[in-house]
C-alpha positions in Angstrom: -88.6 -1.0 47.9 -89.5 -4.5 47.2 -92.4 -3.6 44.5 -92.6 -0.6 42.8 -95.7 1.1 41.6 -96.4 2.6 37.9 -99.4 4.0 36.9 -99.5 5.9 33.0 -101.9 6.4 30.7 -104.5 4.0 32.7 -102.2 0.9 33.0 -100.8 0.3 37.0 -97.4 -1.8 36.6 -96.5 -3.9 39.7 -92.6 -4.4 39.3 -91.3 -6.9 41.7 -87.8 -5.2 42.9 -85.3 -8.1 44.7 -83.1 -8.7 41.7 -80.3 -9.2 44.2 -82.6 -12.5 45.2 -83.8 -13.0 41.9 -87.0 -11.8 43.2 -87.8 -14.3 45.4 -90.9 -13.2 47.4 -90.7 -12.7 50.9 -93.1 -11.4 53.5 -92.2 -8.0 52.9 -92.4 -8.8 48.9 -95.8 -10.1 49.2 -97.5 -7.4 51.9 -96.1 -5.2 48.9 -97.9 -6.5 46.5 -101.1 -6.4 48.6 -100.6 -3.0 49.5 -100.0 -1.9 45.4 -102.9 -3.4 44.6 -105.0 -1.7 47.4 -103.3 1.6 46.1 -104.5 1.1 42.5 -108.1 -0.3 43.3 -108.9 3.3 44.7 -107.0 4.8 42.2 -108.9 6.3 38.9 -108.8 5.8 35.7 -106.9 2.6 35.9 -107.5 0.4 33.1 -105.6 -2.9 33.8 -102.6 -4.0 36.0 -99.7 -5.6 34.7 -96.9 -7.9 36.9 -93.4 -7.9 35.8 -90.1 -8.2 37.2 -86.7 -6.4 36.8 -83.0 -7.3 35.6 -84.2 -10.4 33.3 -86.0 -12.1 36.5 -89.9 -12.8 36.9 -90.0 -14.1 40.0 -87.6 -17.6 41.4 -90.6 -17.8 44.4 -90.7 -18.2 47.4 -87.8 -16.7 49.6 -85.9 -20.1 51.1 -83.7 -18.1 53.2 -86.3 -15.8 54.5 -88.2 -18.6 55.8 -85.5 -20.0 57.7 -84.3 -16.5 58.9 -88.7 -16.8 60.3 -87.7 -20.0 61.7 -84.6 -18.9 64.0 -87.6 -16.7 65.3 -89.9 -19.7 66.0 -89.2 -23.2 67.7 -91.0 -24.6 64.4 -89.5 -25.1 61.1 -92.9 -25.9 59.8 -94.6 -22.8 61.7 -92.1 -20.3 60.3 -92.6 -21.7 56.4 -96.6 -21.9 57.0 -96.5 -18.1 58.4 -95.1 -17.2 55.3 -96.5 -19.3 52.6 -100.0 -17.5 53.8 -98.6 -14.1 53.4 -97.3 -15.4 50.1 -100.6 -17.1 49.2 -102.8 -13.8 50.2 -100.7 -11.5 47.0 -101.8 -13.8 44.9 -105.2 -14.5 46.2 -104.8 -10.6 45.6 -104.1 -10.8 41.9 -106.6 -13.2 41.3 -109.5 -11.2 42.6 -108.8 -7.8 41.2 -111.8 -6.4 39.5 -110.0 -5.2 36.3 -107.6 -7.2 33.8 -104.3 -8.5 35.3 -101.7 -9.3 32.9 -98.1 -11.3 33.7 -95.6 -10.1 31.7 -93.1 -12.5 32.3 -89.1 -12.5 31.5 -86.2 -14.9 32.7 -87.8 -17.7 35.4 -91.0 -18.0 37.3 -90.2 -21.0 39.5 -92.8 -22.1 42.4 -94.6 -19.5 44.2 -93.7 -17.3 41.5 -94.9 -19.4 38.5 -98.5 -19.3 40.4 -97.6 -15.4 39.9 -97.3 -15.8 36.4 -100.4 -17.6 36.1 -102.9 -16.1 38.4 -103.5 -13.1 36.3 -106.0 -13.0 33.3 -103.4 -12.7 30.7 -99.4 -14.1 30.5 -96.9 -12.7 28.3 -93.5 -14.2 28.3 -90.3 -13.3 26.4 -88.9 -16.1 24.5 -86.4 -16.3 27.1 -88.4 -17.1 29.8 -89.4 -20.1 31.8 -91.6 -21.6 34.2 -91.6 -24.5 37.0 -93.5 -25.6 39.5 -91.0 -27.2 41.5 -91.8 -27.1 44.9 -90.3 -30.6 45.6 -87.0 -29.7 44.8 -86.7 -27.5 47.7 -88.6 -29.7 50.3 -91.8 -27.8 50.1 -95.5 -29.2 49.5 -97.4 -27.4 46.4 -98.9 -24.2 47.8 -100.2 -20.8 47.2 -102.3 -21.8 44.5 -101.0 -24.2 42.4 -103.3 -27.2 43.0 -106.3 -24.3 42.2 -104.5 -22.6 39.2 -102.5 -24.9 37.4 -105.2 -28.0 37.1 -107.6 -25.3 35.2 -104.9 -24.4 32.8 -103.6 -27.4 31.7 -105.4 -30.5 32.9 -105.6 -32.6 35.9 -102.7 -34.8 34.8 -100.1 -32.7 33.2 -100.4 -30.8 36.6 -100.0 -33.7 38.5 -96.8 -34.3 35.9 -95.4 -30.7 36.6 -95.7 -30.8 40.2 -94.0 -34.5 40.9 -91.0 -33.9 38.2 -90.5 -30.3 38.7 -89.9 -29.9 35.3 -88.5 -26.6 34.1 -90.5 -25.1 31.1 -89.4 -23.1 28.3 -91.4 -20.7 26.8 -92.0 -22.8 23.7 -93.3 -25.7 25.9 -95.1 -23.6 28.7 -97.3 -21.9 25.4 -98.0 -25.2 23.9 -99.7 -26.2 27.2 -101.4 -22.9 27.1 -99.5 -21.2 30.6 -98.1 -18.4 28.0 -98.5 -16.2 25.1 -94.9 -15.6 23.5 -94.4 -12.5 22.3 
């Protein structure tokens, strides 16, 4: 299964479940994560939902290979990336409109798509080993599923402007000084 679904003693844990592709979110990884969340919104006694990844991975975001896979599908590069960038931007339009706390608990990278998982929920906890970039430029990609909403209201109209254009990769120290993590 792409995601797997927890629920104990009130908390629902959404565990992304790729760690072959460092859990790089894919269709089927993001219609997952929809679906979880459907299951614990009619699901009682839920408390809170937490995010987290397996085998020392958050998330590397969005699925590269997948998209092109789409694209041998479609006449148009740009067609097969947009169809899944939506599907993509819907989980976390997901997360962000749950009704109860969300809380990232992040370990190892959480690089594009997935750093906007990482930030979308109420609360993020990283391990000191863990990182975060918004790099969608490196891969050839324009910013998407959310970052030009989320990241701007968590650190500031220019230091997103800074992440974005350079790409940087954060570590945990520098990603809780600008306020995008709690260390724990």
């Amino acid at each position: 299964d792409p995601v797997r679904l927890d629920i104990e003693d009130g908390v629902a844990t959404i565990t992304l479940n790729r760690p072959e592709n460092r859990n790089a979110l894919n269709a089927e990884m993001a219609n997952a994560i929809v679906d979880a969340v459907d299951e614990v919104e009619t699901t009682e006694g839920v408390r809170c939902l937490v995010l987290t990844g397996t085998e020392g991975t958050f998330c590397a975001g969005g699925d590269i290979k997948s998209m092109a896979e789409r694209q041998g599908s479609s006449t148009d590069l740009n067609e097969a990336v947009e169809t899944v960038q939506l599907v993509l931007s819907r989980a976390i339009q997901r997360i962000a409109e749950f009704h109860l706390p969300t809380i990232a608990k992040i370990d190892g990278v959480a690089y594009g798509a997935g750093g906007n998982l990482a930030i979308v929920p109420d609360v993020t906890v990283a391990s000191a080993d863990s990182k975060i970039s918004f790099g969608f430029r490196q891969v050839g990609l324009a910013i998407d599923t959310g970052t030009s909403y989320l990241l701007p209201r968590q650190v500031g109209s220019s230091k997103a402007k800074e992440l974005v254009f350079t790409g940087e990769l954060l570590d945990a120290k520098a990603a809780e000084d600008l306020g995008l993590f709690k260390t724990v």
